[in-house]
C-alpha positions in Angstrom: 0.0 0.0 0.0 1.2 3.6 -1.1 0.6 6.5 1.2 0.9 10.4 -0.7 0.3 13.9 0.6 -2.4 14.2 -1.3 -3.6 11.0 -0.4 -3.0 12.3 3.9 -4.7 15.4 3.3 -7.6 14.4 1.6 -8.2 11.7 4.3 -6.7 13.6 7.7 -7.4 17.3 6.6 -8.6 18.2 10.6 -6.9 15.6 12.1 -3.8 16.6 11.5 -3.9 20.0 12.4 -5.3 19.2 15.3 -2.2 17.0 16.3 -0.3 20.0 15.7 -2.1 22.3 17.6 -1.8 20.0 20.5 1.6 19.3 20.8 2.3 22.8 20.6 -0.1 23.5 23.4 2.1 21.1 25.6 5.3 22.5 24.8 4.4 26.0 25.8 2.7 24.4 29.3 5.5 22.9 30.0 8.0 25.5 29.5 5.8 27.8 32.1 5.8 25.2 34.5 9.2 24.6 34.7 9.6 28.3 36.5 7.3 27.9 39.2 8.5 24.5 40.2 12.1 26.4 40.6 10.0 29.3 42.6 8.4 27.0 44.9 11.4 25.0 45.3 13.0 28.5 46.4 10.8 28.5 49.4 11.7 25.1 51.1 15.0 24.4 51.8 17.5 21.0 51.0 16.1 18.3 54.1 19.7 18.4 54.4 20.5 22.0 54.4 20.6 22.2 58.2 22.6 25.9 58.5 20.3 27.3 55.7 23.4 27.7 53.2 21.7 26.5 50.2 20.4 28.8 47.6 19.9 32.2 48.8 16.7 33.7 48.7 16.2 37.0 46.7 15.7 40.0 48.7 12.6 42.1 47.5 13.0 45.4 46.5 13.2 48.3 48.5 11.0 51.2 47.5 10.9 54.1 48.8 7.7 56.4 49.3 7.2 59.7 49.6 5.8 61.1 52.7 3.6 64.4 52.4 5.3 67.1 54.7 2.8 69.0 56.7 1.7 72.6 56.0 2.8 75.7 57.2 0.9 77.1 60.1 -1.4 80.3 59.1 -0.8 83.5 60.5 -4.4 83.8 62.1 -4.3 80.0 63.9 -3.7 80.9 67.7 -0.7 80.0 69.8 0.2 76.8 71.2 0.6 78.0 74.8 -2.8 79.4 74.5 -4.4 76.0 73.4 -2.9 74.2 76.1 -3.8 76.4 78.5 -7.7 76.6 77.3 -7.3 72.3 76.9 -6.5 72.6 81.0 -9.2 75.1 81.4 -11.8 72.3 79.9 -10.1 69.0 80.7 -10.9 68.3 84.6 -8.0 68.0 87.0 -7.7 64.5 88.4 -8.0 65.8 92.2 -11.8 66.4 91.3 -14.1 64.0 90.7 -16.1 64.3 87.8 -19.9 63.1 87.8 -18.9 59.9 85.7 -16.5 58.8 88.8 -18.1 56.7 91.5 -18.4 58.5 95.2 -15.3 56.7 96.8 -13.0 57.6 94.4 -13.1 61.1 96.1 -11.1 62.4 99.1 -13.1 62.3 101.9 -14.6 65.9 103.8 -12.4 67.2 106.4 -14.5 66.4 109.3 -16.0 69.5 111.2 -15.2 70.7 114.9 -18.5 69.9 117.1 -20.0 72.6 119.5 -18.5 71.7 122.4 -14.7 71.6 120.7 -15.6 75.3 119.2 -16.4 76.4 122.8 -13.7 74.5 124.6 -10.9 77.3 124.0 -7.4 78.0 125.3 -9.3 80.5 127.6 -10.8 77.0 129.4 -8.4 75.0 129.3 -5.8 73.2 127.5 -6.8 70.5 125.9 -5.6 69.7 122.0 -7.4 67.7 120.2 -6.4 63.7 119.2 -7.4 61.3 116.3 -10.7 59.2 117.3 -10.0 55.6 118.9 -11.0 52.6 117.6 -10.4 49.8 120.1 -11.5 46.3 120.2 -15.2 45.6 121.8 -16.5 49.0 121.2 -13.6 50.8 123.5 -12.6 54.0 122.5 -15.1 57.0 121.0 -14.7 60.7 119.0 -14.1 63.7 119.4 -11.3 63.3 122.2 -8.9 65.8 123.3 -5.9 65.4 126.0 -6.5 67.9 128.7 -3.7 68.7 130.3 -4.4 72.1 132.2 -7.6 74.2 133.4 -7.5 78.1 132.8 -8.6 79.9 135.3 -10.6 82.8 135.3 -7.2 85.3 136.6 -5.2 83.2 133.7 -3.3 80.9 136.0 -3.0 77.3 134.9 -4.5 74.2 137.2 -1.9 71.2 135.9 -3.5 68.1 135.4 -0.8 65.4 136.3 -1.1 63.7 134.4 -2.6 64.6 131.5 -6.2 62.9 130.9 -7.5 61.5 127.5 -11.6 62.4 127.9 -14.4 63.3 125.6 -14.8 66.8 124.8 -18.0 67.1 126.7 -16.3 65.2 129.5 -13.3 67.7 129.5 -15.6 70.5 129.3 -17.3 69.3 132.5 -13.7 68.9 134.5 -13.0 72.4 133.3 -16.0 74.4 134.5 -15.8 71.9 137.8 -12.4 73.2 139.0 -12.9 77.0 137.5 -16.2 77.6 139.7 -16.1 75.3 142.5 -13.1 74.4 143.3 -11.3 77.8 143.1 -13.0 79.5 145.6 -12.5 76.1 148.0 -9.0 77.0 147.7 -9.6 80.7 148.2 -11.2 79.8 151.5 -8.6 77.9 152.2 -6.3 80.4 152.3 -4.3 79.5 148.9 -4.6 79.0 145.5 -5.5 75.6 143.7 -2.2 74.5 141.8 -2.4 70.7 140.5 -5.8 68.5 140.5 -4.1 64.8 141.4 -5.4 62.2 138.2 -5.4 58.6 139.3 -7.3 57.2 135.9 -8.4 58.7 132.5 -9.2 56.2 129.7 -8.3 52.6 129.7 -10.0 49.9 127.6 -11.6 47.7 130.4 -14.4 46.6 132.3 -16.0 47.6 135.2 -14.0 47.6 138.3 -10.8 45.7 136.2 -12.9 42.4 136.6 -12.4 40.0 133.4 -15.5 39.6 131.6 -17.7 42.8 133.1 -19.4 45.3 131.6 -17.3 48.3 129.4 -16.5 51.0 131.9 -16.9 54.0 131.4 -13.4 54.5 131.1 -13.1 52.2 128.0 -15.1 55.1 126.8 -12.8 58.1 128.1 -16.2 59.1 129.4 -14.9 58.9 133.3 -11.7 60.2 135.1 -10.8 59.1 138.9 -9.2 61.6 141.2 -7.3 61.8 144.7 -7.0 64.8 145.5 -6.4 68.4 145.3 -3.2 70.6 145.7 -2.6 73.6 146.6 -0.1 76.0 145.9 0.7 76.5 149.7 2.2 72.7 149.2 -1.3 71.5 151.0 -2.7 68.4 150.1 -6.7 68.0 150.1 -7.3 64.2 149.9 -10.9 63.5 149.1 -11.5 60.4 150.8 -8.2 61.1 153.7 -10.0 61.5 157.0 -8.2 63.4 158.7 -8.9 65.9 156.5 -11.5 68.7 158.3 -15.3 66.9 157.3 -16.6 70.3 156.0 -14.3 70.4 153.1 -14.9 67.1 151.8 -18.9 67.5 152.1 -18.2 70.5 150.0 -16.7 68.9 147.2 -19.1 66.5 147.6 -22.0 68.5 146.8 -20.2 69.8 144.1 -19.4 66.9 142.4 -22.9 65.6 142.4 -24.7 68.5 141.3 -22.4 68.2 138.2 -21.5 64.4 137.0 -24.4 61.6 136.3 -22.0 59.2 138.6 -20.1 59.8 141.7 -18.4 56.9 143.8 -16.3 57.3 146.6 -16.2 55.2 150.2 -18.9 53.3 151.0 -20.2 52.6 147.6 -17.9 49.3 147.1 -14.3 48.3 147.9 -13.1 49.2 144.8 -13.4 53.3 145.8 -12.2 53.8 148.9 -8.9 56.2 147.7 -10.9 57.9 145.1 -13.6 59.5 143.6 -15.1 58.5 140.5 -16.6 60.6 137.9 -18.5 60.3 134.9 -21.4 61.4 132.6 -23.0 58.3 131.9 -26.2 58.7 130.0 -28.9 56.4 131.8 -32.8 56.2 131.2 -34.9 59.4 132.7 -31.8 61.4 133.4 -30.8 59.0 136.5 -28.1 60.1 139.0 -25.7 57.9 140.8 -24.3 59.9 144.2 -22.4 57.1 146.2 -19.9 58.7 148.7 -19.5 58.4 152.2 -17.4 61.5 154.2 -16.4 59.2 156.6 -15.8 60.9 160.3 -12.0 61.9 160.9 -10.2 59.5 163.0 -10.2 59.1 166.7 -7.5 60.4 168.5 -5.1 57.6 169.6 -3.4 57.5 172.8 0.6 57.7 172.6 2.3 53.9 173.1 5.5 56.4 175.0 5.3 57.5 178.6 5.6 60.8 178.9 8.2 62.9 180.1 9.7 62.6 183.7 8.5 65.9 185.4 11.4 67.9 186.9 9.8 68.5 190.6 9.9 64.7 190.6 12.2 62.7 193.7 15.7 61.2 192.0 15.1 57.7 191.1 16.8 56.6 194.0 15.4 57.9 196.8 11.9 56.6 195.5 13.4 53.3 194.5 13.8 53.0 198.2 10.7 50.3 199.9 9.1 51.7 203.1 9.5 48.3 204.7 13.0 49.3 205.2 12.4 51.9 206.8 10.0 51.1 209.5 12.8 48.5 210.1 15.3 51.5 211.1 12.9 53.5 213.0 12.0 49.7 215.3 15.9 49.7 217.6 14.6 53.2 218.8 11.7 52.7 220.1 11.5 49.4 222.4 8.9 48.0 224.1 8.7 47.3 228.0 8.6 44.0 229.3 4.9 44.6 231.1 3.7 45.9 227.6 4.2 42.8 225.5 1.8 42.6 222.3 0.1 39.3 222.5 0.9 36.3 220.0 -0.9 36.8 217.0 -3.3 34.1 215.8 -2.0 31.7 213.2 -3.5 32.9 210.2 -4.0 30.2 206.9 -1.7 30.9 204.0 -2.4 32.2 200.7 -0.8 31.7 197.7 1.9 33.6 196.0 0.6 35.4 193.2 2.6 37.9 190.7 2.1 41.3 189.8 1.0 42.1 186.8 2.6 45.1 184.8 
């Protein structure tokens, strides 16, 4: 069998241009494949290429862009100083707090002097005032001030030794006792009060110091306990001393019950017999406590000495001497005659020996 190109044409006109067209198709798709396979390959490494020195990887270009400056500044914009200063004006300072801030965020209100601290002056007494107490089971309280001298009306200063931590009303009430009372005991007196004698002030406890009691008033520097008075003559005036003259204690007895809610002294239980107590304990319908006992002074003990020898007195011993001895002497002078004899005297029973007592 012959084959011509006539003969191929005239029987595979599309057919072989369409073998054509195909094997060109593949030559170009695998020329553009050939690239990318390198690329990709580019972006893993050799499995063996453990320092990363295989083929280097090409660096992209670097271009640079340009960056728009900004404009001038016009003549007619305002200055900078006076933008910040209206940006302060409008922005709120952090010291205040603004209504979007909660309530604790801001400092809390400088608490306000009460009544009685605005009428408690350095005319009155001395008494700064201290931080409010917090103690445990409710001891403690407010408004406390350390009073550590009472003015008097002439300007001289009562000491308070020692110094006594009260409430203001308290304090107040100490104050006003010494200035009007007892001044003018000491001006009857003859002298000048100088010191007021402070055996207690506050003290977180209980009643009487017993475990477990009630909270004193002292645990609530709402009491103050006191000895005595001094004068500035060097006298002593012991409240509950009895040898002290009665009148004076009954005075500052009245006194001190006219003023305080609470008064114990002797008598009202063992734990105030060298002391007064005093307090302004608030009870139900105003009640008063007045517990003090002005005992009488002392009686008058007779001296355990003998007294002195009086100088008209015989010396010792010529009244040492016994007066048996001497009727003995004075017997030899006077004898008796023999018709004048005394008759034998009846046998009398013996007694017992008994010694003197001294």
């Amino acid at each position: 069998m012959t084959f011509s190109l006539t003969d191929f044409r005239r029987k595979w006109s599309c057919r072989g241009y369409m073998s054509a067209g195909a094997a060109m198709v593949t030559a170009v798709l695998g020329l553009s494949v050939v690239p990318i396979e390198r690329a990709e390959a580019r972006k893993y490494p050799a499995p063996l290429d453990i320092f990363g020195l295989g083929t280097p990887r090409p660096r992209a270009t670097v271009r640079t862009a340009k960056i728009p400056l900004p404009k001038p500044r016009p003549e007619e914009a305002p200055k900078a100083t006076d933008e910040a200063q209206s940006e302060a004006e409008t922005k709120p300072s952090p010291d205040k707090a603004g209504a979007d801030k909660p309530a604790e965020a801001a400092p809390p209100p400088e608490k306000q002097a009460s009544a009685c601290r605005l009428a408690l002056t350095e005319e009155i007494a001395i008494a700064p005032s201290i931080p409010d107490i917090r103690g445990p089971g409710a001891c403690g309280g407010e408004d406390l001030v350390r009073l550590e001298a009472v003015v008097l009306p002439d300007k001289r200063k009562v000491a308070v030794k020692p110094a006594a931590i009260l409430r203001c009303t308290m304090a107040s009430a100490i104050a006003d006792w010494v200035r009007k009372d007892m001044a003018p005991l000491a001006t009857s007196l003859g002298s000048t009060i100088s010191d007021l004698d402070n055996f207690d002030s506050f003290e977180c406890r209980g009643r009487n110091r017993v475990a477990g009691a009630t909270l004193s008033e002292h645990g609530k520097a709402n009491a103050i306990d006191i000895r005595a008075i001094k004068l500035a003559n060097g006298q002593s005036i012991g409240f509950t001393d009895r040898t002290a003259a009665r009148e004076v204690r009954e005075r500052v007895l009245h006194s001190v019950c006219a003023r305080f809610s609470t008064v114990l002294g002797p008598g009202s239980d063992w734990y105030h017999e060298d002391h007064i107590h005093l307090d302004l304990a608030q009870r139900r319908n105003d009640y008063r406590i007045c517990q003090w006992n002005v005992w009488e002074p002392l009686p008058q003990v007779a001296p355990l000495l003998p007294t002195e020898r009086p100088e008209e007195a015989p010396p010792r011993e010529i009244a040492a001497k016994p007066e048996a001895k001497e009727g003995a002497k004075e017997a030899p002078e006077t004898s008796a005659s023999p018709e004048e004899k005394p008759e034998p005297e009846k046998a009398q029973p013996s007694k017992p020996a008994t010694k003197k007592r001294r």
